[in-house]
N, C-alpha and C positions, 0 to 999 in steps of 0.2 A: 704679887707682881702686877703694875697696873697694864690692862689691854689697852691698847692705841685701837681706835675703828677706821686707818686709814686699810688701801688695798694693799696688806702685805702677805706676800704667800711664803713667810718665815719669818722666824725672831729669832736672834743668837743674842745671848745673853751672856758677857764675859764677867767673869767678878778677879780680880789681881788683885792677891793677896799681899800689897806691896802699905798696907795701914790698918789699922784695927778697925775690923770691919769690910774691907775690901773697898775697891772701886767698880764700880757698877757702870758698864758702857754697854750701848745694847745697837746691834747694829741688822740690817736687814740681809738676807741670805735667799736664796730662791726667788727673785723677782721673775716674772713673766717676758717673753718677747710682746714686743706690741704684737697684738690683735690688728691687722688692717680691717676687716669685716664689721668690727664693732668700735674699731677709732673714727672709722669717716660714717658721717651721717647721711641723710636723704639732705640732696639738694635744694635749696629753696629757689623760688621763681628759677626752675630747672627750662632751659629752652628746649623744644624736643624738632629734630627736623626729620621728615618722612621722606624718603625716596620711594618711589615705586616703579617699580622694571616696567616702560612703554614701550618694548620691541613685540615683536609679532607673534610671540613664541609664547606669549604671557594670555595672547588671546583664548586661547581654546578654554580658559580659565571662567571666562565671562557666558557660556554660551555649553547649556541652555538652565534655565531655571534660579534657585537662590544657592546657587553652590555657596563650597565652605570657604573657599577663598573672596565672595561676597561679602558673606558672611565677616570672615575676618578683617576686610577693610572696612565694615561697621563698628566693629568691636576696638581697632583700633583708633576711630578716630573717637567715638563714644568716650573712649578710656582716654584718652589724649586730651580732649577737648577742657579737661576737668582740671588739666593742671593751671598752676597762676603762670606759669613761665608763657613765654614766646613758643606760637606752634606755626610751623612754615610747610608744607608739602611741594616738592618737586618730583617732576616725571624724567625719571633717569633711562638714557640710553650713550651712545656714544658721546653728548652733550646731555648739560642737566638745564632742565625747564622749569623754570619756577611757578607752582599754580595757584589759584584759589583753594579756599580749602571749600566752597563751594563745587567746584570743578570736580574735587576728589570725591566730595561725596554723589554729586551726579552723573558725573563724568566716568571714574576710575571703573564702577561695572559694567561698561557698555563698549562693544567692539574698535568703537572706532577711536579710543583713547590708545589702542595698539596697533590699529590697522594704517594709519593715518593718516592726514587730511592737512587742509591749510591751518585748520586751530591747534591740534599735533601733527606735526612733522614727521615724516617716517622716520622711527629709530632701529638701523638693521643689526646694532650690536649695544647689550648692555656691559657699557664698563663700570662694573661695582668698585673699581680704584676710585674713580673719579670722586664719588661720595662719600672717603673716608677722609675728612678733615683732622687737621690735628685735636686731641682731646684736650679739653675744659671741663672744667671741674664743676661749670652751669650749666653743660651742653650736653644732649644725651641726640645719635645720629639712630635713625629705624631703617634699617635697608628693605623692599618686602622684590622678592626674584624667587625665580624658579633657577636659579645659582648653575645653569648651566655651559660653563666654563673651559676654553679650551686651556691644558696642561700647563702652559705656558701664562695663561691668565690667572689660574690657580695660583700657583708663583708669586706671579704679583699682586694680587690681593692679601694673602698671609704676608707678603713681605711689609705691606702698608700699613696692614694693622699690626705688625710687631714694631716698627717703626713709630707710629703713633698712638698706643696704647700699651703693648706689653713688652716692654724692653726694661731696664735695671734703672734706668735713668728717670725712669717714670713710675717705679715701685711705689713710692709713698706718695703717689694721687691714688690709688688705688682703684684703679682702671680695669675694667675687666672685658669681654664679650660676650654677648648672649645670644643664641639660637633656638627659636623656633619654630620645629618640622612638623607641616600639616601636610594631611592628604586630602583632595579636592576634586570632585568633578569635574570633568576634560569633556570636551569636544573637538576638536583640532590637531594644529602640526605641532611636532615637536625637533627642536632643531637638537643636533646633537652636539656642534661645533666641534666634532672631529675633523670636518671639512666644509668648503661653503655649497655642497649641495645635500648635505647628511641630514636627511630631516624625514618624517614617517607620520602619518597620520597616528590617532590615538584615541579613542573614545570609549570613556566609563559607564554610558550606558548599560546597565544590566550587569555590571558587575560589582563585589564584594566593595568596603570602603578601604582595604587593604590592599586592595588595587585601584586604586584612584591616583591619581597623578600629584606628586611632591612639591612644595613650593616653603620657600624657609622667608621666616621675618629675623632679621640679625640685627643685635641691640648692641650698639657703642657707645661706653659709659664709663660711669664712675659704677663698681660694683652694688653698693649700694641703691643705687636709682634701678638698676635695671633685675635686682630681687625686690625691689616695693612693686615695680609694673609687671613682675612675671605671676607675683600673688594675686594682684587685681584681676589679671585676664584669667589666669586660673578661677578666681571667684567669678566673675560675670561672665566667661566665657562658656563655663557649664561642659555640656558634651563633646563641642569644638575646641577644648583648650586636652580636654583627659583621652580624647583621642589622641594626643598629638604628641611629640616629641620635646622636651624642652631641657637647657643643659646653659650653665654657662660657664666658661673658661677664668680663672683667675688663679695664681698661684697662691692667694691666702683665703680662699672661700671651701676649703676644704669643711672645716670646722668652724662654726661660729662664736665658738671659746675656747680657749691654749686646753689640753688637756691638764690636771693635777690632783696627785691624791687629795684625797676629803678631808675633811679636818676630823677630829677626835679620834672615833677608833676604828674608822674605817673598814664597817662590818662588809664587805665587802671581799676584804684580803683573808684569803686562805691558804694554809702552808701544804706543801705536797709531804707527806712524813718522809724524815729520814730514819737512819736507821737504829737511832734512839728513841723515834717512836714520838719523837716531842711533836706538840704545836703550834702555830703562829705566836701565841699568846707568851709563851715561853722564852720569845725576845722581845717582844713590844715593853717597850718604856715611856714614861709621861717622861723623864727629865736623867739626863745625861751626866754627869760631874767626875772629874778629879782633881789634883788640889787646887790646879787653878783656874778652870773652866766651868760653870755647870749651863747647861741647854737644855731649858725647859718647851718642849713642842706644845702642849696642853690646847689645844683652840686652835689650833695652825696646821695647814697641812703637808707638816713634814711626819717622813718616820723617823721613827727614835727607834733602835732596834739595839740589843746588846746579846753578844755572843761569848761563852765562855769559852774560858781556856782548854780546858779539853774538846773542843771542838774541833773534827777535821772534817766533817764529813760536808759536802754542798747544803745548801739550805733553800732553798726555792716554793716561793709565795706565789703564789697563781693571784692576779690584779682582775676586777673585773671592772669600771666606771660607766658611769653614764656621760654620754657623747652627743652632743648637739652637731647634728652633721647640716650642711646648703642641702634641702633637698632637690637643687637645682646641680650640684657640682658631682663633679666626676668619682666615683668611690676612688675610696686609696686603694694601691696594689700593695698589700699587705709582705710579700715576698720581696718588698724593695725596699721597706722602710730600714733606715740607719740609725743609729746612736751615736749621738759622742758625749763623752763621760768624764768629768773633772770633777778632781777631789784636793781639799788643801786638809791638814791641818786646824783645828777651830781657831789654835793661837793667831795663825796666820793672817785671817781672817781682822783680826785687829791690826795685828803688826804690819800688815803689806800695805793696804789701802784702806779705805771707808767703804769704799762702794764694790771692791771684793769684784772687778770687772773680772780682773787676772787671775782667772782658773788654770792649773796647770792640769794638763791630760793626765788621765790615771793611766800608767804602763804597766799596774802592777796585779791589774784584771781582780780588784778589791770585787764586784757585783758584774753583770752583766742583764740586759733583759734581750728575751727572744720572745718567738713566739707568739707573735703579737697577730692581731684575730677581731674580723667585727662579724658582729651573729648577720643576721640578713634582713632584718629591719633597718641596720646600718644607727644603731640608737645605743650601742654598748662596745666597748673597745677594751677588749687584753690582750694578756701579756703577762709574761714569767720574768719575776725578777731570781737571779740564782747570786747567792751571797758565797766567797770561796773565805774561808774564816782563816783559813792556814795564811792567805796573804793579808792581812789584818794587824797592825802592830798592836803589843800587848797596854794597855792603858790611854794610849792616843785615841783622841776623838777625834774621827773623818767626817766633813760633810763635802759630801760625794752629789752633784747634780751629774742628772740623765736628759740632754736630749736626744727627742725622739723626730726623727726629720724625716718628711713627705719627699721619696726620689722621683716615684712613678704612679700614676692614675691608671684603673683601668679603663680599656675600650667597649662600652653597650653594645651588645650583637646588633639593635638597630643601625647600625653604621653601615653594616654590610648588608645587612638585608633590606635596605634602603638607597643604596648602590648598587648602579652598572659599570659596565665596562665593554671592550669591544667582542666580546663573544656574546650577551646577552642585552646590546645596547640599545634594540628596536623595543624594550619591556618597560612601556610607558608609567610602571610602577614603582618604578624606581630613578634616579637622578645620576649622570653619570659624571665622573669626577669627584663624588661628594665623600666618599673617605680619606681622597689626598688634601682635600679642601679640612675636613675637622681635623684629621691626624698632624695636619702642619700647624692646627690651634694647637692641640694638647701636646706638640713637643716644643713649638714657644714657652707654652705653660709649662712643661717639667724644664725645662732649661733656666728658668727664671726659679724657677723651686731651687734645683742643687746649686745655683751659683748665690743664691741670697737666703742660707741657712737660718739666718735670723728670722727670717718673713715668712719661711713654710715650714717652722716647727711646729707639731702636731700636739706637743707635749714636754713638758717640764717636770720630773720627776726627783725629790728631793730625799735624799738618805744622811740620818747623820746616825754612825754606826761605830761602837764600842766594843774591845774585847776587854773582859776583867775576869 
C-alpha cells in the first residue's frame, strides 16, 4: 500500500467488492483540530508599545540603589530595542504621555518621572484601560504598574481586554495575555486605592526578597510574540526573571501540539488484566477487514484493536504520552477535563461524505476514557481507555474518535500569596486586588475554552475496533 507523507493522523482504506478485484478509495479519518499555538507564527516587523505607570505610587520603586524594578526597565528596553518593528514608550497615568525612548531609559529610574514636574505632569491615577488598544496582529502593547486597582477598575480593565483580545470573535488571531510578577525594593508610599487617603509607608530595607514589593509587566499580543519575549527575558534576565512570576492566559496555549496516539505500536499502552488474564497485545491488530472493508493502521496513529466474541468482561488500556505543555500557561485541571465520542460505521465513512465531518455521538458507550492525569514535570499525560465489548456489534467495524477537551485551568498558590485584601492590606508584600484582577483572566480564558471546543482540545484519540 503506497504511504502518502502529507500530515495525516489516519488512513481508511475501503476496497468494494462490486468488480474483480475491488475498488480502492482511500480517504482520511482522524484529522487534528487546528493547533492555534503552532498555526500563527512570530510576528515580523512586530511594533511593540511600552506603557509605564507615572503615578506617585510607582515611586518608592526608584529609591534607593539598582533595585529590580530598575533593573527590569533595562532588560526590557535591552530586549525591546532588538526588534525590527516600531518601539514607542509612553508614561501612563490618567492621560498617556508619549516619550523618548531616551527619556525611558534616563528618565523612567529617577523620582521625578513620578513625582512630577512641568516635564511630567503630576499623574494621581493610573488608568491601565486607557493603554489597552484594540489588537493587531503587528502590535504587541507592555503595560509595566504596580496594578493597584480599585474593584471597580479591576472590572474594567478585564472587561477591555476580553473585548479586545479574548472574546470568540477574535479566536483565530490568536491573541493571548502575559503577565509578569516581580518582587522589588521599595522605599515609599503605597496607595491602596480602597479610598483617596488609604495609603502607608513601606520600606524593604533589611528584608527577605520575598517581601519586597510586587510590580507586574502585562503583555498584549498575539500569543506567539509574547512566548518568544517571555524566553528571551527568561534568558537574559538570569536571577531577575527565575525570581519572578511569569504565566500567560490563552485558551489554545495549554499544549503546543493536539495530543495523539503514536504510530506503530505504541510501547507505551498497557492493558490493566481482566479476568481472562489476557494482554494488550491480545487485541492489537495491524489491519482490520471483512468482506467489504479492510483498515490497514500500520504507520499511522490510530488503534486497531479486535475483540472476540466471547468477550464480556471490560477491557481497559492505561495510555501514557509524551506532552509538550507552554511552560508559561496555566496547568489543566485534570478533574474537569470532558470527552466527547463519535463513532460511524467504516461503510459510512465512504457513503455519507468525503470529508467524514458528520460524526454521529456514540450513545451506545462502545469505549469511554477517564482518569486522565499529568505526572508533575507536566511532560506526560494519561488516561484509561475502558472498551465495553458487549455493546460492540458482531463483524461491524467502528472508528470511534475521542475528544479530550480543556474545561478548567488550575490556580498557582502564588496568586494568593501574592494578594491582599482588607484584613492584611497595610503588607506591602503583597498587591491588593490581584486575584480578582488574574481570576477574571483565567475565567475569560475557561469561558472561550468550553464555548469553542474545537480550539481547546487537548487531544484527538482515534479507535477503530472490531468484534469477530
Amino acid at each position: 500500500m503506497t504511504r502518502t507523507k502529507s500530515v495525516i493522523l489516519g488512513l481508511l482504506t475501503l476496497v468494494l467488492l462490486v468488480s474483480c478485484g475491488g475498488t480502492r478509495i482511500e480517504n482520511k479519518i482522524c484529522e487534528l483540530p487546528p493547533n492555534v499555538t503552532n498555526s500563527f507564527s512570530r510576528s515580523d516587523n512586530l511594533a511593540i508599545s511600552v506603557y509605564l505607570d507615572g503615578t506617585p505610587s510607582m515611586q518608592g520603586y526608584v529609591n534607593p540603589g539598582n533595585t529590580r524594578y530598575k533593573q527590569t526597565l533595562k532588560l526590557l528596553d535591552d530586549t525591546f530595542s532588538l526588534s525590527s518593528g516600531e518601539l514607542q514608550y509612553n508614561r501612563l497615568g490618567t492621560n498617556i504621555q508619549k516619550i523618548q525612548r531616551p527619556q525611558f531609559i534616563t528618565d523612567a529610574p529617577e523620582p521625578k518621572f513620578y513625582s512630577g514636574n512641568n516635564q511630567y505632569p503630576p499623574q494621581s491615577v493610573s488608568q491601565i484601560d486607557k493603554a489597552i488598544k484594540p489588537g493587531n496582529d503587528s502590535q504587541m502593547s507592555v503595560i509595566v504598574t504596580d496594578l493597584y486597582q480599585k474593584d471597580s477598575d479591576v472590572t474594567q480593565v478585564n472587561r477591555v481586554i476580553r473585548d479586545n483580545y479574548l472574546n470568540s470573535g477574535l479566536l483565530n488571531k490568536g491573541y493571548a495575555v502575559g503577565v509578569i510578577a516581580i518582587k522589588s525594593e521599595f522605599q515609599g508610599t503605597v496607595y491602596t486605592e480602597v479610598s483617596s487617603s488609604s495609603k502607608f509607608s513601606y520600606n524593604t530595607q533589611g528584608k527577605k526578597p520575598d517581601q519586597y514589593h510586587p510590580f507586574y509587566v502585562i503583555f498584549l499580543g498575539k500569543y506567539s510574540d509574547i512566548d518568544y519575549y517571555f524566553d528571551k527575558l527568561n534568558q537574559e534576565g538570569e536571577t531577575l526573571i527565575k525570581d519572578s512570576q511569569l504565566v500567560i492566559f490563552s485558551p489554545q496555549s495549554t499544549l503546543k501540539k493536539t495530543l495523539h496516539f503514536p504510530t506503530k505500536n505504541s510501547p507505551q499502552a498497557t492493558l490493566i488484566k481482566d479476568k481472562s488474564n489476557k494482554t494488550y497485545q491480545n487485541y492489537r491488530r495491524y489491519s482490520l477487514k471483512n468482506r467489504r472493508v479492510r483498515i490497514e493502521g500500520e504507520g499511522y496513529p490510530l488503534e486497531l484493536l479486535q475483540v472476540g466474541i466471547r468477550d464480556t468482561d471490560k477491557i481497559s488500556i492505561n495510555y501514557q504520552l509524551s506532552a509538550s505543555y507552554s511552560k508559561y500557561s496555566l496547568p489543566l485541571k485534570t478533574t474537569s477535563i470532558e470527552t466527547k465520542i463519535t463513532t460511524k460505521d467504516a461503510i459510512t465513512y465512504l457513503l455519507d461524505s468525503q470529508d467524514n465531518t458528520d460524526n454521529n455521538t456514540d450513545t451506545n458507550n462502545k469505549i469511554q476514557l477517564s482518569k486522565f492525569k499529568l505526572d508533575e514535570e507536566r511532560q506526560k499525560f494519561k488516561f484509561t481507555t475502558t472498551i465495553q465489548p458487549e455493546n460492540i456489534e458482531l463483524n461491524k467495524i467502528n472508528v470511534i474518535t475521542a475528544d479530550v477537551i480543556a474545561t478548567e485551568l488550575q490556580e498557582p498558590d502564588w496568586w494568593k500569596e501574592w494578594s491582599s485584601n482588607e484584613s492584611n492590606i497595610t503588607d506591602g508584600s503583597k498587591t491588593y486586588n490581584l486575584t480578582r484582577f488574574l481570576r477574571g483572566l483565567k475565567r475569560i480564558t475557561t469561558d472561550l475554552m468550553t464555548q469553542n471546543n474545537s480550539q481547546s482540545s487537548i487531544g484527538r484519540f482515534c479507535y477503530v475496533i472490531q468484534k469477530k
